[in-house]
ZALUM-900972 format. One line per 2 residues: number of its first residue (from 1); their letters; for each residue z, y, x of N, C-alpha, C, O, CB. Coordinates in steps of 0.1 Angstrom, whole numbers. Glycine has a CB too. Example, Ala and Ser with C-alpha at 12.3 -4.5 7.8 and 13.67 -1.06 7.14 Angstrom:
% ZALUM-900972
1) AS) 78:-57:132:78:-45:123:78:-33:132:85:-33:142:90:-45:113 ~ 71:-22:128:71:-11:137:79:0:129:80:11:134:57:-6:141
% end
This chain:
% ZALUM-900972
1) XX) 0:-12:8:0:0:0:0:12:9:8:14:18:12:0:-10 ~ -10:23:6:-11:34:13:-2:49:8:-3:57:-2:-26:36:13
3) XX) 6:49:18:10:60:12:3:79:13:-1:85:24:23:59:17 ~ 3:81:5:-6:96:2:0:104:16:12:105:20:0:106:-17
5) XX) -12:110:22:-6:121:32:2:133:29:1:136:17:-17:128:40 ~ 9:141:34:12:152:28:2:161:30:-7:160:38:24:157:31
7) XX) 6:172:21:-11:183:15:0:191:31:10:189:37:-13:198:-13 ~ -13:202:31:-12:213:39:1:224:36:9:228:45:-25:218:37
9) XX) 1:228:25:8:234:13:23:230:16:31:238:19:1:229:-2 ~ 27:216:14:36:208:17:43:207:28:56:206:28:32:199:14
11) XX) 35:207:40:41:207:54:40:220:59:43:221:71:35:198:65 ~ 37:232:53:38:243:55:53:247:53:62:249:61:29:250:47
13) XX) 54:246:36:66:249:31:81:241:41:92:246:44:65:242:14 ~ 76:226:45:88:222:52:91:225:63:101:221:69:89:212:53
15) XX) 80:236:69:85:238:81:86:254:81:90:258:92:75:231:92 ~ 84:263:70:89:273:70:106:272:72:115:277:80:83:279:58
17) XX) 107:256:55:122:258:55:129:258:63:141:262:60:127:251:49 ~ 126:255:79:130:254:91:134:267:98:141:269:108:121:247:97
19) XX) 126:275:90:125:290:100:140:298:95:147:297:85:108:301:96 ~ 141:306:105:150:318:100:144:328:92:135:335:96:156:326:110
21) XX) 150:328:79:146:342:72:139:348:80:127:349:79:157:352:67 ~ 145:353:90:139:368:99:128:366:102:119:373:97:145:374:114
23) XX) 125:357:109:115:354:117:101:347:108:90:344:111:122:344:128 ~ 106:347:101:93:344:83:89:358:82:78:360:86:102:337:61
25) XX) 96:370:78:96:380:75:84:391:87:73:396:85:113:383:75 ~ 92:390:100:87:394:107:73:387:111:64:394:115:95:397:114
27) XX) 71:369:111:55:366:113:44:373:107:33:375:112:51:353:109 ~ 51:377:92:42:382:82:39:398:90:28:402:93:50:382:63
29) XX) 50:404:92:44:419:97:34:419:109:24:425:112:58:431:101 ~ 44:406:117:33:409:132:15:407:123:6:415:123:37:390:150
31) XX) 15:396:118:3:391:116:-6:402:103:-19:403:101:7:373:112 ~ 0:406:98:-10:423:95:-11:431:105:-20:439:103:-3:435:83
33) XX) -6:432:116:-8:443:127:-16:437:137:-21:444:146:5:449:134 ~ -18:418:135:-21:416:146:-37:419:144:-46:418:153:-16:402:151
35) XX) -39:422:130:-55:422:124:-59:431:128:-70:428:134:-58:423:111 ~ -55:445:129:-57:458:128:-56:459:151:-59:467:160:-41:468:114
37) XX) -52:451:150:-52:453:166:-59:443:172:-62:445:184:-37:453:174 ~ -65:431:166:-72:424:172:-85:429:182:-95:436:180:-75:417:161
39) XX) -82:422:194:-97:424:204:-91:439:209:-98:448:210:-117:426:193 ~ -77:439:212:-80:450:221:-74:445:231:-62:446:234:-77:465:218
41) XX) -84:437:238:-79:432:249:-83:442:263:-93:450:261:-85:419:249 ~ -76:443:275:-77:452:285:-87:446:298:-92:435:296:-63:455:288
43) XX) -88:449:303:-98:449:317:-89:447:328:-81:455:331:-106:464:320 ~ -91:436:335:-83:436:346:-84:424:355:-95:419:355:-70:437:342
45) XX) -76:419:362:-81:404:371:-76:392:367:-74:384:376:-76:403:387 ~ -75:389:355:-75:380:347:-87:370:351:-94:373:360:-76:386:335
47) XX) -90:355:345:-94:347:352:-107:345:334:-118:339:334:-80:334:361 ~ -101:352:318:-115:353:312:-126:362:312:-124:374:313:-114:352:304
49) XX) -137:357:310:-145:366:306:-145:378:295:-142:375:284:-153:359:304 ~ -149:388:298:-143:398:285:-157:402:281:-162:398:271:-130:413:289
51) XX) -164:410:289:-176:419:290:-189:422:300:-188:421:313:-171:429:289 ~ -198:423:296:-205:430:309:-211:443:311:-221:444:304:-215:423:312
53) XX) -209:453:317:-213:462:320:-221:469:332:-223:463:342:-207:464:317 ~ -225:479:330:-240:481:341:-232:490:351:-225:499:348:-258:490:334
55) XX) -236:482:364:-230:485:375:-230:504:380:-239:512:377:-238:474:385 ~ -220:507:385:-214:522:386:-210:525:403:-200:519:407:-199:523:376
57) XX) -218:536:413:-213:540:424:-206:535:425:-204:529:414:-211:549:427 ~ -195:530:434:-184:523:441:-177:516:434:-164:517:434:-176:530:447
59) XX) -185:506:428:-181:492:418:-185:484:434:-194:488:441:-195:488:399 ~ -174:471:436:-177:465:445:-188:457:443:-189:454:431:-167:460:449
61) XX) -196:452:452:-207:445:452:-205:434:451:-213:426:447:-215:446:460 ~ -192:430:454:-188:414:451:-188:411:433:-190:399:429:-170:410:458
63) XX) -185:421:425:-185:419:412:-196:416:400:-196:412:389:-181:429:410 ~ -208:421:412:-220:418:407:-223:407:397:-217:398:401:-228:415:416
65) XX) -230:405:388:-233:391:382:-245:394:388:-249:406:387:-232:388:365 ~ -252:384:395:-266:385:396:-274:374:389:-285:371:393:-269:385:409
67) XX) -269:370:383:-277:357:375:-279:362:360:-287:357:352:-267:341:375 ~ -266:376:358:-269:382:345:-282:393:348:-293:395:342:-255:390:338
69) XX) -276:400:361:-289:408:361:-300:408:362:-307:418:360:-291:413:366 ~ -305:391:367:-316:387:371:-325:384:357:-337:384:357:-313:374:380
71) XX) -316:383:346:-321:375:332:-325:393:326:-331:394:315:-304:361:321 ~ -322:404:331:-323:416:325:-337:421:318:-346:418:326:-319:426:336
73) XX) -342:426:308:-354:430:312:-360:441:313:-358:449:304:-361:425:307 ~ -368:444:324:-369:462:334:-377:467:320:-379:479:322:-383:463:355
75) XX) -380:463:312:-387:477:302:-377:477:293:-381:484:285:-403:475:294 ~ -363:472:290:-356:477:276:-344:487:285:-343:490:297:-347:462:264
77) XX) -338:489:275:-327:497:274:-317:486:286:-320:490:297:-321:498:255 ~ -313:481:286:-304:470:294:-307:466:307:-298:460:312:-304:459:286
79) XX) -319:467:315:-324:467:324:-314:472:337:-309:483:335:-335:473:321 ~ -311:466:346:-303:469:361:-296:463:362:-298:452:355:-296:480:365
81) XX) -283:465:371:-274:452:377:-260:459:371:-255:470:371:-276:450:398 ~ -256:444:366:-246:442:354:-235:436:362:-236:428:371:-252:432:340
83) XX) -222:442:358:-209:440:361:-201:432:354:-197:436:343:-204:450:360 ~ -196:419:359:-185:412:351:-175:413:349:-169:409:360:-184:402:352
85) XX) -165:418:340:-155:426:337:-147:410:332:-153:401:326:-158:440:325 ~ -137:409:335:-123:399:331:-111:402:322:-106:413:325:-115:395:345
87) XX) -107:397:315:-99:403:303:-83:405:316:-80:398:325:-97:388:284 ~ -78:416:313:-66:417:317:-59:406:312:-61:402:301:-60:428:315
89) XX) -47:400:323:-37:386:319:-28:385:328:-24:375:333:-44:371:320 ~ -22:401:331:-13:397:344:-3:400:332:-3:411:326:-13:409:363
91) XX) 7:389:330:19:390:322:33:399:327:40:395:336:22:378:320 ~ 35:411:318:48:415:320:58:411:317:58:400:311:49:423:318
93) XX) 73:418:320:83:415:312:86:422:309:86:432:315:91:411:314 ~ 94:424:294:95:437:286:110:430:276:110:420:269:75:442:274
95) XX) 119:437:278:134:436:274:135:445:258:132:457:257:146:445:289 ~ 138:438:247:144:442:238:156:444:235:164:435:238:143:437:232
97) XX) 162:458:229:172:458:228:177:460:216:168:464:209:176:464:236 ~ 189:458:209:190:465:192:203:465:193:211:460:200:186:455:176
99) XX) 203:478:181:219:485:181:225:474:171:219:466:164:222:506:174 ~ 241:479:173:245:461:168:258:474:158:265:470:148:255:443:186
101) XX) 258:485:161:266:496:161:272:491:145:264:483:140:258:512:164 ~ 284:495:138:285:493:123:273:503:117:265:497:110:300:497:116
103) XX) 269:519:119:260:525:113:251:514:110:245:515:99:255:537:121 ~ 248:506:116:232:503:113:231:491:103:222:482:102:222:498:129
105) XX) 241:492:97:244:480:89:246:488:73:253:483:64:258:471:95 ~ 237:501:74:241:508:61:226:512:53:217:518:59:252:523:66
107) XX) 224:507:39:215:513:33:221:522:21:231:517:16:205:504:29 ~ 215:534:16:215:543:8:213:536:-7:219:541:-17:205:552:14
109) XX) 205:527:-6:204:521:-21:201:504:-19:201:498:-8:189:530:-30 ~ 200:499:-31:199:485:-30:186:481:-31:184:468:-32:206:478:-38
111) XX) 174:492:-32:163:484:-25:157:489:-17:145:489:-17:155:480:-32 ~ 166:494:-8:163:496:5:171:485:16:184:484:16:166:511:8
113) XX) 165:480:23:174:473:36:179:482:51:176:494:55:163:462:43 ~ 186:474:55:197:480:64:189:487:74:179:482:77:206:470:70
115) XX) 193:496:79:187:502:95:185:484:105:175:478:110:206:517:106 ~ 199:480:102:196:467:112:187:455:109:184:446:117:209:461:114
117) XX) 183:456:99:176:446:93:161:448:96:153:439:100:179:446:79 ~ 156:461:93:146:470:97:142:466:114:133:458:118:153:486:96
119) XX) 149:472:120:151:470:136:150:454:137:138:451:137:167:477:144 ~ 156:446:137:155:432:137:141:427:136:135:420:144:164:426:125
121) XX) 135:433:124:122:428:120:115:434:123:104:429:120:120:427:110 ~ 114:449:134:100:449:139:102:447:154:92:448:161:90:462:136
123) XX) 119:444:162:112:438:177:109:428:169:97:428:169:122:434:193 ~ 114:417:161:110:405:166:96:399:161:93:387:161:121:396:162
125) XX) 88:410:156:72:413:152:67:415:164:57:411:169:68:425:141 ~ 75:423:167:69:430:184:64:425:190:52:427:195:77:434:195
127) XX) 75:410:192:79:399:204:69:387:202:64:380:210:97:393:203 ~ 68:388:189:53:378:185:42:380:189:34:371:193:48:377:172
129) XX) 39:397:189:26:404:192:21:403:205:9:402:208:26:417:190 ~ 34:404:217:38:402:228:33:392:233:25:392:242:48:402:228
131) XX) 38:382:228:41:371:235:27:364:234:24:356:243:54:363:229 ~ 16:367:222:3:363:215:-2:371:231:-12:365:235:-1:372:195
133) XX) 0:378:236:-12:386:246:-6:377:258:-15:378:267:-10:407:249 ~ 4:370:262:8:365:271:19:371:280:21:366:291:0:362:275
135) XX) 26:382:274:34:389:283:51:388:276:55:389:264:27:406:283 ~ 57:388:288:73:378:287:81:387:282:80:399:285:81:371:302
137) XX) 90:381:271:97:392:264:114:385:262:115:376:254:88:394:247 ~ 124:386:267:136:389:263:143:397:253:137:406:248:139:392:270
139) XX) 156:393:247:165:402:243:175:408:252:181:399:257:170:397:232 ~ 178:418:255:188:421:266:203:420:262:208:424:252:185:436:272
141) XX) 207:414:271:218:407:265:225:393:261:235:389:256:218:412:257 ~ 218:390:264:215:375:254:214:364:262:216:352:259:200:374:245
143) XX) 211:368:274:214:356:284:207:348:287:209:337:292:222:348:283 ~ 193:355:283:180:342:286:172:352:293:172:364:291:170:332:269
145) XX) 164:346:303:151:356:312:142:354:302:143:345:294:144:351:330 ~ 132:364:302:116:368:297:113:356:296:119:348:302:106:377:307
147) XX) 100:352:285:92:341:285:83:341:274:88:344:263:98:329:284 ~ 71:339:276:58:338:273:56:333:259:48:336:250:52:329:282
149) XX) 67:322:260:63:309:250:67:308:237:76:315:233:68:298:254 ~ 60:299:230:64:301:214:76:296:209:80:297:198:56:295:206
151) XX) 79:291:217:99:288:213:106:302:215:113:308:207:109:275:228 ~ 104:307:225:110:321:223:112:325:211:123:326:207:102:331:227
153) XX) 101:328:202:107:336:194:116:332:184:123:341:179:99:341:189 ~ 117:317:181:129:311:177:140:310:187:149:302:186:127:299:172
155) XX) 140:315:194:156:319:200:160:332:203:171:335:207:158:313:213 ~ 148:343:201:151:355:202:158:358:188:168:364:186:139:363:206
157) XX) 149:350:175:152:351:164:170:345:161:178:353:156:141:344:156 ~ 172:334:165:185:330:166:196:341:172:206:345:166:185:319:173
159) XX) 192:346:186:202:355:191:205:367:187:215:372:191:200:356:202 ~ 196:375:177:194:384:168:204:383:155:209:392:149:181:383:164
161) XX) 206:370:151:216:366:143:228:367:143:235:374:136:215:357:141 ~ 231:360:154:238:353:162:245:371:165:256:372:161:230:341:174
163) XX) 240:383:171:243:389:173:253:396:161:265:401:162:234:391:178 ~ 245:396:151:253:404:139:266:395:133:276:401:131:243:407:126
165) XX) 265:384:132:276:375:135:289:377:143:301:377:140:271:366:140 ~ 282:379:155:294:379:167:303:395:163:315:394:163:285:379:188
167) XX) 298:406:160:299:419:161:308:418:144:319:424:144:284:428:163 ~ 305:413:136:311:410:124:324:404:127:335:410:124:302:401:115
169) XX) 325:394:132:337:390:139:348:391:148:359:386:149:335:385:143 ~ 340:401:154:350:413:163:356:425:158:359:434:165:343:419:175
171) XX) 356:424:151:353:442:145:363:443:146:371:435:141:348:447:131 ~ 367:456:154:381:459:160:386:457:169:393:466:173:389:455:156
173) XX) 383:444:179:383:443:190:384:444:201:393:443:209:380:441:190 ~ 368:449:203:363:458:217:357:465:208:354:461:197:353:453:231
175) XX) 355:475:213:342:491:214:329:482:210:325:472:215:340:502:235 ~ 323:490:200:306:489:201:298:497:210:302:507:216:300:494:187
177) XX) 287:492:212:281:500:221:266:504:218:255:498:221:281:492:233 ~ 267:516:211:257:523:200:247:523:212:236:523:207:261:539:191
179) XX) 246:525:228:236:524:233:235:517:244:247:515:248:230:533:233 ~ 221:510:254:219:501:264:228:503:272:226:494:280:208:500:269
181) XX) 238:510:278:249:515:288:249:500:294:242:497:303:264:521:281 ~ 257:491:289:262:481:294:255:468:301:261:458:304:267:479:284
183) XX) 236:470:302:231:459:305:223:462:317:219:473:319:224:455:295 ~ 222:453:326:214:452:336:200:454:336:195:445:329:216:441:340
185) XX) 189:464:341:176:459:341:173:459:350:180:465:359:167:463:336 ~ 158:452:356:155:456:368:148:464:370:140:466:361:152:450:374
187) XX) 145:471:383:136:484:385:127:477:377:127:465:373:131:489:401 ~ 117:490:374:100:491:368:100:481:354:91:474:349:86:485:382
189) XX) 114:482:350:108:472:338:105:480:329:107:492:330:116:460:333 ~ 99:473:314:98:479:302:110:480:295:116:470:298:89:472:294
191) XX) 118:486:287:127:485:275:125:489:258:125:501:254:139:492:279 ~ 124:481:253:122:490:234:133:490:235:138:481:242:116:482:218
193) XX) 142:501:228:151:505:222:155:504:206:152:515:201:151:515:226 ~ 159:497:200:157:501:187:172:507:178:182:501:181:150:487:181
195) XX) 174:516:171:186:518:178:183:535:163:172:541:162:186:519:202 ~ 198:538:153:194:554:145:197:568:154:198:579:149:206:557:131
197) XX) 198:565:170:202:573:180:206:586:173:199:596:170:190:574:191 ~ 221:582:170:227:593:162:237:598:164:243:606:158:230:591:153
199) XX) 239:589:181:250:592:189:247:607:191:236:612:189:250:582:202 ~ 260:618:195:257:631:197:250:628:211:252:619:219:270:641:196
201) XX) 239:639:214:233:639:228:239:641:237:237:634:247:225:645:230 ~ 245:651:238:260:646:248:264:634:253:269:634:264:271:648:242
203) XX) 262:621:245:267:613:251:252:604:251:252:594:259:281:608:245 ~ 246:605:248:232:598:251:222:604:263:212:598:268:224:599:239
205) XX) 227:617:267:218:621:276:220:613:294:212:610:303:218:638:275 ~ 236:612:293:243:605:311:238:591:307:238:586:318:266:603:315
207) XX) 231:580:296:231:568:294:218:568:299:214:560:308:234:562:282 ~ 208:579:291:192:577:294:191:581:307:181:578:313:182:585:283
209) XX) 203:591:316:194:594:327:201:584:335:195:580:345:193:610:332 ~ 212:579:333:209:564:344:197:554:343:192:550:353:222:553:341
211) XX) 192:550:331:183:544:328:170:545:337:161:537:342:183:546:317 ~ 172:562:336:158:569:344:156:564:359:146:561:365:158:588:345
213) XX) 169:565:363:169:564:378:163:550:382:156:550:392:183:566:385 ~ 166:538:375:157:524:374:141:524:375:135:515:378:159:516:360
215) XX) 135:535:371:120:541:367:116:532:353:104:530:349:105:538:381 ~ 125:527:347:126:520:333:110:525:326:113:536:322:142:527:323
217) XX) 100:523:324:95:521:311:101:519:296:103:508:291:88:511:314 ~ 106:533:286:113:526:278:102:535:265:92:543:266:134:529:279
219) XX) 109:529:255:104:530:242:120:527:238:129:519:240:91:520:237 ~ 117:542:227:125:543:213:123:545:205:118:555:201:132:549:211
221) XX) 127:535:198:124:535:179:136:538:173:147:533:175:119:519:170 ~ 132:550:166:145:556:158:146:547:145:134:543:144:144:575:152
223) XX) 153:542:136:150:537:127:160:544:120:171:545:125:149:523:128 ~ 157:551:107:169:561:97:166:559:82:156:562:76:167:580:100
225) XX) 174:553:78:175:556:63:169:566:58:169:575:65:187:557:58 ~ 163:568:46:159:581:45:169:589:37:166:601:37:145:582:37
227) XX) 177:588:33:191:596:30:198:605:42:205:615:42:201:586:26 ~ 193:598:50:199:606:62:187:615:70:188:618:81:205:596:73
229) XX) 177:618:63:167:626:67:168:636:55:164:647:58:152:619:70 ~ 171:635:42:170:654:32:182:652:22:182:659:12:151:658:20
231) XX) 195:641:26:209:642:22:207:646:9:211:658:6:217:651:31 ~ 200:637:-2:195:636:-17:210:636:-27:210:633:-39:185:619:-19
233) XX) 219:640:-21:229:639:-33:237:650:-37:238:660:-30:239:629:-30 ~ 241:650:-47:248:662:-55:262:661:-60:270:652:-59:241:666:-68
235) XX) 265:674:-66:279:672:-68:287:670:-55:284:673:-44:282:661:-76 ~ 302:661:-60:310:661:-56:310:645:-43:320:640:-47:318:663:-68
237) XX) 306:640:-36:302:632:-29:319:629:-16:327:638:-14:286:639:-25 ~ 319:616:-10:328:612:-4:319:605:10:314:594:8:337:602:-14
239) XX) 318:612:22:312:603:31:321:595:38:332:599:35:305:609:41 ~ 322:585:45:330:573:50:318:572:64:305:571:65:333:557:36
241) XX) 331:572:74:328:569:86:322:552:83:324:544:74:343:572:96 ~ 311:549:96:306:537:97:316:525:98:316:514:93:296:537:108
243) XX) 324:529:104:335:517:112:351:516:98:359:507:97:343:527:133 ~ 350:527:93:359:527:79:370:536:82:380:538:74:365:511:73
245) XX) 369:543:97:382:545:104:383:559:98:394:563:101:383:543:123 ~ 377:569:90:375:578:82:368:585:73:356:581:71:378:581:86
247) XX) 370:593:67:363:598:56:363:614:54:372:622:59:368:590:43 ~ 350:619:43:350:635:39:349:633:31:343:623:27:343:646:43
249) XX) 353:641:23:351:645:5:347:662:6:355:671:8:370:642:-7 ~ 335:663:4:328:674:0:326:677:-16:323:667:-22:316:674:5
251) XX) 328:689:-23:330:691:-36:315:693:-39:308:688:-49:341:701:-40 ~ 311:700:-31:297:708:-36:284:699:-21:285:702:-9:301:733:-33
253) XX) 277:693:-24:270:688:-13:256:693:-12:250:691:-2:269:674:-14 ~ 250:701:-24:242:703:-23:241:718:-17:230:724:-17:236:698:-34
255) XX) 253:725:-13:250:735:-9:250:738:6:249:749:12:256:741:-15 ~ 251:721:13:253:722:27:240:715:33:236:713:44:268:716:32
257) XX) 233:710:18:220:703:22:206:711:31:197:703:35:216:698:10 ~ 204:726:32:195:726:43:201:732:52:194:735:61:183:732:40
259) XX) 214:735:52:221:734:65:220:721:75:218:722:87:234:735:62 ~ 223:707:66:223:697:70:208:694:80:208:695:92:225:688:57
261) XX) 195:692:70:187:690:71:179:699:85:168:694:89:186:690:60 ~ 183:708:90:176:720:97:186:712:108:181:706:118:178:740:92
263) XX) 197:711:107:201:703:118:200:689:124:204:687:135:211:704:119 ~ 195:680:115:191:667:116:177:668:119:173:658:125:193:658:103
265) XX) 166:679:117:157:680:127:159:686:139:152:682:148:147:686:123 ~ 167:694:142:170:698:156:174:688:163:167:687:173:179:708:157
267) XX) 185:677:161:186:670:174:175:658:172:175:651:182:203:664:178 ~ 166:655:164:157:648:168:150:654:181:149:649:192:148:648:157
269) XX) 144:670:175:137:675:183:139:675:199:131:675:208:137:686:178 ~ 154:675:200:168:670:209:158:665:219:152:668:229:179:657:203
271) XX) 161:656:208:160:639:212:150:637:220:150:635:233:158:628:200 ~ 137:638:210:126:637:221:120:646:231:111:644:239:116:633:214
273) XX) 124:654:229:122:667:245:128:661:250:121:659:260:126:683:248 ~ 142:654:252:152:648:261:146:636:272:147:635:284:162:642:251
275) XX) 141:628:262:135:615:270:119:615:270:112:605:274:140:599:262 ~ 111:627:264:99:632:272:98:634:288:89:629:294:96:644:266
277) XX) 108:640:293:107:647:307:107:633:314:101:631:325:122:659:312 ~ 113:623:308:110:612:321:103:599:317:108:588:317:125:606:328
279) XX) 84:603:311:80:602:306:81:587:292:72:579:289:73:606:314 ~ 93:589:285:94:582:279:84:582:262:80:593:258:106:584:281
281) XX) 81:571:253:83:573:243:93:570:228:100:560:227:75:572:243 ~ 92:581:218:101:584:208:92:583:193:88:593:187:107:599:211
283) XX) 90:572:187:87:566:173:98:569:165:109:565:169:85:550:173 ~ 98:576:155:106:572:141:101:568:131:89:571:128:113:582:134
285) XX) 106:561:126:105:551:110:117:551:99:129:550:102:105:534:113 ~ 114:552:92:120:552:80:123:542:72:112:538:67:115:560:73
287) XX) 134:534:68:134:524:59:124:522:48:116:512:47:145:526:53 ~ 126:532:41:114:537:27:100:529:30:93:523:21:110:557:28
289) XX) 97:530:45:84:530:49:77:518:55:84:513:64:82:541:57 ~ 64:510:51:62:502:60:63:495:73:54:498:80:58:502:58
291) XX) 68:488:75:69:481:87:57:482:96:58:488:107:71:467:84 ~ 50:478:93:35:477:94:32:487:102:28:483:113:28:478:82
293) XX) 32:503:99:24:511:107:31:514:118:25:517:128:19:522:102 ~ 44:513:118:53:520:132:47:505:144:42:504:155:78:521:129
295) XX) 52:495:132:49:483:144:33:489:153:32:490:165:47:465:133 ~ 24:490:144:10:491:152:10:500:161:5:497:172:-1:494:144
297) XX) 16:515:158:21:524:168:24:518:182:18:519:193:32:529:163 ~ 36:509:178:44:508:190:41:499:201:44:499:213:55:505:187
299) XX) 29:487:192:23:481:197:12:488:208:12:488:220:21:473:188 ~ 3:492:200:-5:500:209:-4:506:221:-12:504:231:-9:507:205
301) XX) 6:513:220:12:523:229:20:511:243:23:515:255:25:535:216 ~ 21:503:239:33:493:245:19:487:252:20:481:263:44:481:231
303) XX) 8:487:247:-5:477:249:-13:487:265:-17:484:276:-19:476:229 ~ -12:499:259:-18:511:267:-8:512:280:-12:512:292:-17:526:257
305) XX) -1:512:278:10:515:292:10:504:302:6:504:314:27:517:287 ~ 17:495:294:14:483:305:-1:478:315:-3:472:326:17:470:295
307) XX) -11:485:305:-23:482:312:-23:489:322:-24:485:333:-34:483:307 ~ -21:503:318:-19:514:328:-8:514:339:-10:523:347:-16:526:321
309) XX) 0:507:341:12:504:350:4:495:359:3:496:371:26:498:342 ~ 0:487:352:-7:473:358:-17:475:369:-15:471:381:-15:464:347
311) XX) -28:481:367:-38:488:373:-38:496:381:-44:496:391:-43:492:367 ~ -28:509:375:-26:524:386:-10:524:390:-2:531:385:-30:542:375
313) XX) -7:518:396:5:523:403:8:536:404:0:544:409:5:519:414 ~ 25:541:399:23:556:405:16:570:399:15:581:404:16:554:415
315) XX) 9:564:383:6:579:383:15:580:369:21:571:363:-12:584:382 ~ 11:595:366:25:602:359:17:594:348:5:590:347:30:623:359
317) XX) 28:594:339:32:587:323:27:597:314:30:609:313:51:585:320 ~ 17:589:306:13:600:295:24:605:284:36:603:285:1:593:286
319) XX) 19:611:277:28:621:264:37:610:256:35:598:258:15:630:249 ~ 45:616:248:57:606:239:49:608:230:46:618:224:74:610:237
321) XX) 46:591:226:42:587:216:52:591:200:63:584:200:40:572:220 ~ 51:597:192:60:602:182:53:597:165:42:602:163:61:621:185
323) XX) 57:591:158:52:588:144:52:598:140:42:603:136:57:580:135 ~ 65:606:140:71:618:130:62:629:134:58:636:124:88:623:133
325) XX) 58:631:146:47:640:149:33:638:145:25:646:147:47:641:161 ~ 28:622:136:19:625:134:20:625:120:11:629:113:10:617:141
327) XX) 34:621:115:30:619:96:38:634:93:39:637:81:41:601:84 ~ 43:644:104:46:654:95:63:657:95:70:667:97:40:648:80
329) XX) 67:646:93:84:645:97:90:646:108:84:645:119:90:633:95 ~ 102:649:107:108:651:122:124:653:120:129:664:119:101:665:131
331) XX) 132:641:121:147:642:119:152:637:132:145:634:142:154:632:107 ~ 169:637:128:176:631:135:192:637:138:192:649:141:168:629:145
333) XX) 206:630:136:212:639:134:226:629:138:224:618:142:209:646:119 ~ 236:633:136:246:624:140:253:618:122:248:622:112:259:634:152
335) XX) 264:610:123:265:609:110:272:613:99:284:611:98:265:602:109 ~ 267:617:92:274:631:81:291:618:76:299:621:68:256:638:58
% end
């Protein structure tokens, strides 16, 4: 007696059931961004074939294809001696980090998700996108080196858990540590930050400029509730510190709201003039808002640099990549 195979459909579902929430969540975002970014692969000494192009003054002669150029023909458009270009494949390492802080465990309404939930789900989209180009990705902290491979991301995804867990469990303990202060990198590496950098700048500016002195490659993703970008409430309102350790009761809220607001764009503005000068970049995203486009942002920009690191040693770091600068917005503020 033959038994029936299982359908496609079937061993799908059983091996999702295998997965972590998160990491279901975030395949789906990497894999809309991976569409919109597909084929931008880079140029470099990689061992595939990418392209050919027609040879240029002080292109080495060893690069020559001459078996393409030979096949050329002298009366079209395409005629001369053609250059074999190799897809870039020199793999980096690029360190994730996420705030574990209590703030980031806070949404404004119930169908919005957490700052941390947010952050969770686009490194670990990131780390898919990443790891799909062949370049090694860690969580910092976590106790495992960089790696390529597709187990990674079920263990980045676990330690991501595992993280909010451990911090849930301590609470009270030891000190949180709202930013990377506490971790080792090595010179010239990459870092994403993900993180409602809401710490006052005062105390974020001695963390980023140690960071600087490593020549760190970093990226920061602000991730903010949108309540904390135009402070939507009225009346008589009660804010409560993140950690529970205190509270304000304001009678009148709406009359401190573009006070508020003029100052939650200023220390954005802070912010990213701050970690511009050492040519960092500064993404914000908003809960409210899809996953989707910051991820493509960050990707790109993450895709551009590294090539550019790879290739040119040594030259200065382009402009801070900013969302809020291109959709119009621009917050950031400590917490009311």
């Amino acid at each position: 007696m033959y038994k029936r195979a299982p359908s496609i459909e079937s061993s799908a579902e059983k091996l999702s059931a295998t997965l972590p929430p998160l990491l279901i969540e975030a395949e789906r975002v990497a894999a809309t961004v991976f569409q919109g970014a597909h084929g931008r692969r880079h140029v470099g000494q990689g061992d595939e074939f990418w392209q050919y192009r027609h040879y240029s003054p002080g292109d080495s002669p060893r690069k020559i294809d001459w078996r393409r150029s030979a096949k050329s023909d002298p009366n079209s458009e395409n005629a001369g001696i053609f250059i074999r270009q190799k897809e870039w494949e020199s793999a980096q390492s690029l360190w994730l980090w996420n705030d574990t802080a209590p703030g980031m465990d806070w949404a404004s309404d119930k169908k919005l998700v957490t700052k941390k939930h947010r952050a969770s789900v686009l490194s670990l989209a990131l780390a898919q996108l990443l790891i799909r180009g062949g370049e090694k990705v860690a969580l910092a902290g976590a106790g495992t080196p960089p790696s390529n491979s597709r187990k990674n991301l079920h263990t980045i995804a676990q330690q991501l858990e595992n993280q909010n867990l451990e911090r849930k469990n301590n609470e009270g303990k030891h000190p949180e540590y709202e930013l990377p202060q506490g971790h080792r990198f090595a010179q010239n590496a990459a870092v994403v930050c993900f993180s409602d950098f809401l710490t006052p700048l005062s105390e974020q500016k001695q963390v980023f400029a140690n960071l600087a002195h490593k020549n760190l490659r970093v990226w920061l993703v602000q991730v903010l509730d949108p309540a904390e970008m135009n402070l939507p409430y009225t009346g008589r309102v009660k804010f409560q510190q993140p950690d529970g350790d205190g509270e304000l009761l304001h009678s009148d809220v709406e009359s401190i709201r573009d006070l508020y607001i003029d100052r939650i764009r200023a220390h954005n503005k802070d912010l990213s003039r701050l970690v511009k000068k050492w040519g960092w970049n500064h993404i914000l995203h908003t809960t409210d808002k899809s996953p989707e486009s910051t991820l493509l942002t960050l990707y790109r920009s993450i895709s551009e640099r590294q090539n550019a690191s790879t290739q040119t040693r040594g030259e200065s770091p382009n402009d801070t990549v900013s969302e809020a600068e291109t959709s119009g917005g621009n917050v950031g503020s400590e917490h009311a």
